[in-house]
MIMARDO-310047 format. One record per residue: x, y, z of N, C-alpha, C in turn. Coordinates in pm, whole numbers, padded with zeros to 5 digits, always signed. Example, Ala and Ser with C-alpha at 12.3 -4.5 7.8 and 13.67 -1.06 7.14 Angstrom:
% MIMARDO-310047
+01319-00569+00780+01230-00450+00780+01320-00330+00780+01285-00225+00708+01367-00106+00714+01290+00003+00787
//
This chain:
% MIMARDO-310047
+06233+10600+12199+06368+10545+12199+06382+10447+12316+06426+10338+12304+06458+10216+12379+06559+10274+12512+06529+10252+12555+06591+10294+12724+06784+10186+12738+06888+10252+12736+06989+10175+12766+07028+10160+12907+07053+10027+12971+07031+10034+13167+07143+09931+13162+07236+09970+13307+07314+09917+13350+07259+09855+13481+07222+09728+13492+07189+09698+13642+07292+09603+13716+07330+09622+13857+07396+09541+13906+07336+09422+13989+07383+09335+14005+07350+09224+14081+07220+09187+13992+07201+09124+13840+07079+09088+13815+07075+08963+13739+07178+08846+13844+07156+08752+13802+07049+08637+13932+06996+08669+14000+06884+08640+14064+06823+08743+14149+06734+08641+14179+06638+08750+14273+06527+08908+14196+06573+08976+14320+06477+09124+14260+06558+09186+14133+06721+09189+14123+06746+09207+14020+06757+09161+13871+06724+08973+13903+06693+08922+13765+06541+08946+13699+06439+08944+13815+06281+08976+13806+06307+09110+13711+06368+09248+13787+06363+09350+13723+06438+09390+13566+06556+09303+13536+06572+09296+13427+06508+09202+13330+06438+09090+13372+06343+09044+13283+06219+09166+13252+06214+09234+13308+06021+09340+13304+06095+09438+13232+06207+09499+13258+06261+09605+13187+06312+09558+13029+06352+09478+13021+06367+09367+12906+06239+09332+12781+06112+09291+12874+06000+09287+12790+05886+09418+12776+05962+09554+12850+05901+09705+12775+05982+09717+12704+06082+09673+12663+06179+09759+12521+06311+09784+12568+06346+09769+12663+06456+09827+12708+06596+09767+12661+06713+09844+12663+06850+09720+12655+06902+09687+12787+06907+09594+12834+06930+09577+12969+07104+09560+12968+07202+09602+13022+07324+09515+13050+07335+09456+13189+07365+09342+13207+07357+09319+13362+07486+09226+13405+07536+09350+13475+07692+09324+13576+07649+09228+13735+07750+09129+13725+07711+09043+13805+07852+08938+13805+07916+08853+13958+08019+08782+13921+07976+08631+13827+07873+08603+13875+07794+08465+13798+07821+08494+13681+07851+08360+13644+07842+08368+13441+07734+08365+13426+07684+08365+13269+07568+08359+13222+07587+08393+13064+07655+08252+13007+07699+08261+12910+07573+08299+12706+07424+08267+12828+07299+08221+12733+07288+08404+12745+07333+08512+12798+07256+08619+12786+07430+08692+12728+07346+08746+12585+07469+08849+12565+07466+08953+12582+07384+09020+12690+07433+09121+12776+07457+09120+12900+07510+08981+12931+07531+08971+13064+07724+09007+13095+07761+09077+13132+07907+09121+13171+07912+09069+13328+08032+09007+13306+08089+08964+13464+08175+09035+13496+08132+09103+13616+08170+09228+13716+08157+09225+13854+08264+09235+13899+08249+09245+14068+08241+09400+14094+08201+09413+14183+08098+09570+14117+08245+09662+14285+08273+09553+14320+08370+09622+14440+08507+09661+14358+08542+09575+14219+08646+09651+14122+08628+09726+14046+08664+09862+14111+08642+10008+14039+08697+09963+13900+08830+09908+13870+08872+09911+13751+08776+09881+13673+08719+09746+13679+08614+09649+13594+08489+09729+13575+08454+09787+13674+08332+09841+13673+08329+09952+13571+08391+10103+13576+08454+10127+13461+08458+10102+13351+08533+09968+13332+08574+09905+13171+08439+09888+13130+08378+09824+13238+08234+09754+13179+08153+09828+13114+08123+10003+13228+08061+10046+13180+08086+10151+13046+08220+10191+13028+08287+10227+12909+08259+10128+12777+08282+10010+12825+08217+09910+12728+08062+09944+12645+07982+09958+12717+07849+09953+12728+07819+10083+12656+07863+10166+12671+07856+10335+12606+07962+10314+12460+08031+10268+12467+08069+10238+12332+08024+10162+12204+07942+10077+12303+07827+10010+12207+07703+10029+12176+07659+10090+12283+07515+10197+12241+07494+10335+12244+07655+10375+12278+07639+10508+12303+07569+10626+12377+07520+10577+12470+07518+10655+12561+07452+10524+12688+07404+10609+12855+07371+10513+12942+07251+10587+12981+07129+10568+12958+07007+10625+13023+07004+10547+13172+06969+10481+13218+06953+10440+13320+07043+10318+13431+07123+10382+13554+07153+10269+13602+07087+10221+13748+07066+10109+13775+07020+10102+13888+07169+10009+13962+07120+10042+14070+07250+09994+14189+07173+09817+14263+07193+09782+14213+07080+09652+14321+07236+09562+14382+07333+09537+14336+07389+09420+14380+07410+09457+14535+07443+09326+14609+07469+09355+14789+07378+09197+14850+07443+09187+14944+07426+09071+15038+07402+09124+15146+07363+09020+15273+07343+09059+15384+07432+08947+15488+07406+08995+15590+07507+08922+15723+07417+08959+15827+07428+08856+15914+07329+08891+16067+07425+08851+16227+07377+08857+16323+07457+08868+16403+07472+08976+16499+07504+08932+16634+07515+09000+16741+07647+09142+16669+07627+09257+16655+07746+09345+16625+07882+09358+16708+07847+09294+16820+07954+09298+16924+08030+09221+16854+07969+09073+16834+08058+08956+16792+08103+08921+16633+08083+09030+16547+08058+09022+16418+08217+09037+16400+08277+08946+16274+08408+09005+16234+08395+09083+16162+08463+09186+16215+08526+09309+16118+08532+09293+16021+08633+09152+15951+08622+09180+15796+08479+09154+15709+08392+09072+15816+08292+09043+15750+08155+09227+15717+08189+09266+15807+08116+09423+15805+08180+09469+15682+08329+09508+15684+08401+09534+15558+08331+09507+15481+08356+09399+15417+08302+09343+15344+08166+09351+15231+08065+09340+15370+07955+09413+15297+07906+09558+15308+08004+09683+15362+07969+09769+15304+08089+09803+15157+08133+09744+15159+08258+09716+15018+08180+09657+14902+08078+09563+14922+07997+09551+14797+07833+09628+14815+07795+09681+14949+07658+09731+14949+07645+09896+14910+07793+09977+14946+07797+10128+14923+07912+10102+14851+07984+10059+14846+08140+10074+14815+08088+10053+14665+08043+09920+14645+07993+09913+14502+07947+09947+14416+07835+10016+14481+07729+10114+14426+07858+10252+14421+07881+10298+14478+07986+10427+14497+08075+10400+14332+08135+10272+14322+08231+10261+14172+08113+10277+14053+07985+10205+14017+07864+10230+13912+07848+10346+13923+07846+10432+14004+07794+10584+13980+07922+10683+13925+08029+10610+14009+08170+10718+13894+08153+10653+13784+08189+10550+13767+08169+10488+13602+08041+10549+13518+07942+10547+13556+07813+10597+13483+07808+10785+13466+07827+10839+13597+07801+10970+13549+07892+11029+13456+07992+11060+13400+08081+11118+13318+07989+11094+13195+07908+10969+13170+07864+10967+13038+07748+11010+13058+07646+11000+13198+07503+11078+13176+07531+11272+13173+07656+11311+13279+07697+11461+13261+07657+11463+13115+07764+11418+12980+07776+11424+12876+07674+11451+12844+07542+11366+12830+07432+11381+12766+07328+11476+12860+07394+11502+12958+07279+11574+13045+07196+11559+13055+07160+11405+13129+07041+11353+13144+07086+11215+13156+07013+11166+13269+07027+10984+13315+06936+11002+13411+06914+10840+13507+06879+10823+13620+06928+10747+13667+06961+10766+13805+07024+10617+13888+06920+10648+14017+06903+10441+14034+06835+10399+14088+06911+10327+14191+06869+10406+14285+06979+10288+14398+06907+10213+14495+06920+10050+14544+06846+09966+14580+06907+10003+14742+06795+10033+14818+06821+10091+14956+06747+09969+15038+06657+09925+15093+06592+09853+15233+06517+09954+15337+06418+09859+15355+06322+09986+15470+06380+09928+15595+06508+09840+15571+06609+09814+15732+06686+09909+15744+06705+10022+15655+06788+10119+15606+06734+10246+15726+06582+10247+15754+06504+10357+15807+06501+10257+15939+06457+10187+15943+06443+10091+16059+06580+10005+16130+06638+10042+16173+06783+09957+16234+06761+09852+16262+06754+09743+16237+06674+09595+16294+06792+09586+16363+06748+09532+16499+06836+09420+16566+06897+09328+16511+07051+09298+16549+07088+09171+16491+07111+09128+16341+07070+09256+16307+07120+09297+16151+07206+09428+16136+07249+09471+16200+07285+09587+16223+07352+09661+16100+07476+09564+16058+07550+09578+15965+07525+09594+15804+07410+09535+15791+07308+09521+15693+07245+09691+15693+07156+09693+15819+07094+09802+15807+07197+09931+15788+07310+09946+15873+07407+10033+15841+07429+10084+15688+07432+09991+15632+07496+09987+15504+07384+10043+15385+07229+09998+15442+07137+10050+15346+07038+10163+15404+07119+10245+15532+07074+10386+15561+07208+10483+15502+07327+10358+15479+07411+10491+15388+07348+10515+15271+07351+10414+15200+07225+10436+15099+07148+10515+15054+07100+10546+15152+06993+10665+15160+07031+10780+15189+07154+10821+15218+07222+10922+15281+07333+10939+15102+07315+10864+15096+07414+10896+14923+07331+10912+14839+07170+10856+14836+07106+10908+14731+07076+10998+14771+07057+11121+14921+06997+11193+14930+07092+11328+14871+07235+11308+14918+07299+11382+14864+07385+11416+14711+07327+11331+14633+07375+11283+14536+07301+11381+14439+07134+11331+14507+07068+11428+14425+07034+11545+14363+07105+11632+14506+07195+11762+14505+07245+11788+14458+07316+11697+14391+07486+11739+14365+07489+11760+14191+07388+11615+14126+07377+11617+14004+07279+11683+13938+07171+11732+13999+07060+11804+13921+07082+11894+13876+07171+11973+13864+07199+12094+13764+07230+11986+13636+07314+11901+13616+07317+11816+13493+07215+11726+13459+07091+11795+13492+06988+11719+13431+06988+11561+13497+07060+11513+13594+07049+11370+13616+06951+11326+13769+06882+11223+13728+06820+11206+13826+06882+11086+13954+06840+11093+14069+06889+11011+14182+06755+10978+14276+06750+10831+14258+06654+10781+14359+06660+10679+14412+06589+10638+14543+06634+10536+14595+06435+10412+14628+06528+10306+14599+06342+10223+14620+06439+10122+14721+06320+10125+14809+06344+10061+14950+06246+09920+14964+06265+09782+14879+06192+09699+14981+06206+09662+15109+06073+09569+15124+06107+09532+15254+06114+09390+15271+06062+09237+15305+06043+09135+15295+06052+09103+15150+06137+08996+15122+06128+08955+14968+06125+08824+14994+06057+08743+14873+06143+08587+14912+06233+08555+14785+06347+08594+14817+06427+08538+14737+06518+08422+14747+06694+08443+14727+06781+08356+14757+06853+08462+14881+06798+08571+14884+06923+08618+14934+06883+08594+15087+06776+08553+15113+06771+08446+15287+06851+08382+15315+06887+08279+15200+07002+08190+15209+07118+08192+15217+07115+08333+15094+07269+08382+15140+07354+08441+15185+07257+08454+15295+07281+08550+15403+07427+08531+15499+07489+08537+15540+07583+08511+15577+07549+08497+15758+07546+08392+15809+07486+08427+15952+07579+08372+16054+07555+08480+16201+07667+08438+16301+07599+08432+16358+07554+08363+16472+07522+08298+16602+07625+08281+16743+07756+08360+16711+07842+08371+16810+07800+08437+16914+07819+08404+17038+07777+08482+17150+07622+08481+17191+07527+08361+17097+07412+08323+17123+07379+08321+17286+07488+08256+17348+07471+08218+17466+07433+08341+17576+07554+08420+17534+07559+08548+17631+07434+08633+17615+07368+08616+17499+07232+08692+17462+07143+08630+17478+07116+08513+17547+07022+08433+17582+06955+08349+17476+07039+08325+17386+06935+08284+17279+06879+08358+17186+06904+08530+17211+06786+08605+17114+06838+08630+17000+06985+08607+16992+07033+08648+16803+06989+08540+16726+06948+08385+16762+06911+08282+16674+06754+08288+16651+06721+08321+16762+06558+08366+16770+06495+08445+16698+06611+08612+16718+06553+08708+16598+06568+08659+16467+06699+08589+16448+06732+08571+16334+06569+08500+16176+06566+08375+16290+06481+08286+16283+06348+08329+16243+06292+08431+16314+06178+08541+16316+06184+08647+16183+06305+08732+16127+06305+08753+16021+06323+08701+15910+06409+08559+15867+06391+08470+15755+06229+08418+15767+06161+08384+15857+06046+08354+15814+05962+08458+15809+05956+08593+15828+05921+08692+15762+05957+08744+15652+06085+08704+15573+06104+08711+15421+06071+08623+15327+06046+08517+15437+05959+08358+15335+05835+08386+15270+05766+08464+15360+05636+08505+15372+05580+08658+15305+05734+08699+15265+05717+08827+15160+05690+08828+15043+05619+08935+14992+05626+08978+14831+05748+08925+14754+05698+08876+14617+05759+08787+14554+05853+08895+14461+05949+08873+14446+06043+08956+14355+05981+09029+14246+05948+08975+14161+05834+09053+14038+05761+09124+14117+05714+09129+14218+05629+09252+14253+05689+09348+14283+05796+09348+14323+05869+09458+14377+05995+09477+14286+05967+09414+14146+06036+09402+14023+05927+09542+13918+05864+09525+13986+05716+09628+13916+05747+09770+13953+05785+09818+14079+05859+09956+14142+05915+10002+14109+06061+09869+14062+06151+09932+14037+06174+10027+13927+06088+09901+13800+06105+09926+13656+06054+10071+13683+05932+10091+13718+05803+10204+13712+05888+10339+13755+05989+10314+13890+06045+10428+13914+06173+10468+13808+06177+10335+13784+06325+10390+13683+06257+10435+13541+06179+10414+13510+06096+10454+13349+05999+10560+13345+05989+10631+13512+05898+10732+13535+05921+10839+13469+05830+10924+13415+05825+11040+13337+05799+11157+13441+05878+11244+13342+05938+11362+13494+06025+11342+13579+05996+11406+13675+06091+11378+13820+06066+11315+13879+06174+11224+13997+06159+11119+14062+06156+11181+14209+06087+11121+14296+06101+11118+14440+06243+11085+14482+06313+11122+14610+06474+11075+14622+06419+10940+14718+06324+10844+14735+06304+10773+14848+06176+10700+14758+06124+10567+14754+05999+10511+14735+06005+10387+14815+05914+10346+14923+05910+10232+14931+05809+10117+14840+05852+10034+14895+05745+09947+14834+05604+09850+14859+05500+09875+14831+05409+09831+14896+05307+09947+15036+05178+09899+15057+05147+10009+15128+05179+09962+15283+05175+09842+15351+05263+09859+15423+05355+09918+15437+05455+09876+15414+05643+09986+15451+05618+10073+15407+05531+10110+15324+05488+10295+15290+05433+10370+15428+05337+10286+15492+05295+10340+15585+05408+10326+15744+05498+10210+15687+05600+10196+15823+05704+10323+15846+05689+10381+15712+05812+10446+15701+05746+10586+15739+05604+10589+15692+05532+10730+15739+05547+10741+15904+05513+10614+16017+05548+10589+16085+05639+10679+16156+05796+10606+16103+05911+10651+16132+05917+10812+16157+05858+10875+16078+05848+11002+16107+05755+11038+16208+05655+10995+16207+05555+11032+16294+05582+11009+16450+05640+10859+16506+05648+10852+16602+05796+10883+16728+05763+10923+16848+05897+10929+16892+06000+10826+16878+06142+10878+16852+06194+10771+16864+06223+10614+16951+06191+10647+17108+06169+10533+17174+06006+10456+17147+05910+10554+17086+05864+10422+17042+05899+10363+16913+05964+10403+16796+06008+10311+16720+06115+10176+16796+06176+10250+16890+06301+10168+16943+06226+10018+16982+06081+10096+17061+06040+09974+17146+05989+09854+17078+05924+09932+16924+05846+09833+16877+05935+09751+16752+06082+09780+16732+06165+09722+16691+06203+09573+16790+06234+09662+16928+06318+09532+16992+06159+09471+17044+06042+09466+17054+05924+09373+17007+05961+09274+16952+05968+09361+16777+05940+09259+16641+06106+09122+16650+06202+09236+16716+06372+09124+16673+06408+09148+16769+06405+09211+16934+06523+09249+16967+06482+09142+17133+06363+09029+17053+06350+09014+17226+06417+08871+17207
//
């Protein structure tokens, strides 16, 4: 039976890669996103921060195929910047579309996987999520809640048969470098190092795994047979960064963070 999936944010990047691959195994893809995209008729325009819409959409979607096997959570942006000097509404903001959003797809979706007792949601986390980068702070904040909602989530739904997992890249080259939202306020008082780090991680996402590869994870974890891990990264790097994380004291993660961004 053809797999029915709700994905958010999959009109570029890792989420358009992953609904094209999930698309050419068989799958029905619907993909919520504010971009039009008038050439795909399962594309629904959804701001994934309006509980109402989100909802309708996905009520929509179960009415037409009748039930929801799989959703994954991908939509979310990023912002960089000294945290001292960051506006408030701009933090808002993106944890309002990075958890907040994901938080409305999972009420909308579970009532209909309860029903069938049985789904999976896939929620798009970051190995900045385990790692606090400098100068991203707000970013990383937002995709260690992430991980703190799939961890408890998973708990919560497995008596109803539903599964909860989270895939963590790390470096991508997508658009979302660009659309990053970036502050450089207070450059001065920091000597220069928020434009520096900044500078230092876009050309470490230039230089990352290309979306389809980490379009390959996703599908694989969301189409996996059996049970899912609550955590996957991607690639054996950040597999091993994240083994890391556990392994070492915390001041040396600290140190070899403010190394890589924090000098």
């Amino acid at each position: 039976m053809n797999k029915v999936v709700i994905l958010t944010g999959g009109s570029s990047g890792i989420g358009r890669a992953t609904t094209q691959l999930l698309r050419s195994q068989g799958c029905t893809v619907y993909e919520f996103s504010r971009r039009p995209a008038p050439e795909d008729p399962f594309h629904m325009c959804v701001d994934v921060t309006d509980g109402a819409a989100v909802k309708a959409a996905t009520d929509a979607v179960f009415e037409r195929e009748g039930r929801i096997d799989i959703l994954i959570n991908n939509a979310g942006f990023g912002i960089s910047g000294a945290m001292e000097f960051t506006d408030p509404a701009d933090a808002h903001r993106l944890m309002e579309v990075n958890l907040f959003g994901m938080d409305n797809a999972i009420r909308a979706a579970l009532p209909h996987m309860r029903q069938a007792r049985s789904g999976r949601i896939v929620n798009i986390s970051s190995v900045a999520g385990v790692f606090a980068i400098p100068f991203q702070a707000w970013y990383s904040i937002s995709k260690a809640a992430v991980r703190a909602l799939t961890m408890a989530l998973y708990n919560e739904v497995a008596p109803f048969g539903i599964q909860v997992t989270s895939v963590m890249p790390g470096d991508i080259r997508t658009g979302f470098t660009a659309a990053r939202k970036k502050s450089v306020e207070g450059d001065d008082v920091y000597g220069g190092r928020i434009s520096a780090s900044v500078a230092k991680m876009e050309r470490d996402e230039q230089n990352g795994m290309r979306p389809e590869d980490a379009a390959k994870t996703i599908a694989r974890v969301a189409l996996k047979k059996g049970r899912v891990k609550p955590f996957y990264a991607i690639g054996l790097s950040y597999k091993f960064l994240v083994l890391l994380d556990s392994l070492l004291p915390c001041r040396a993660v600290r140190w070899l963070l403010f190394q890589l961004y924090g000098k």
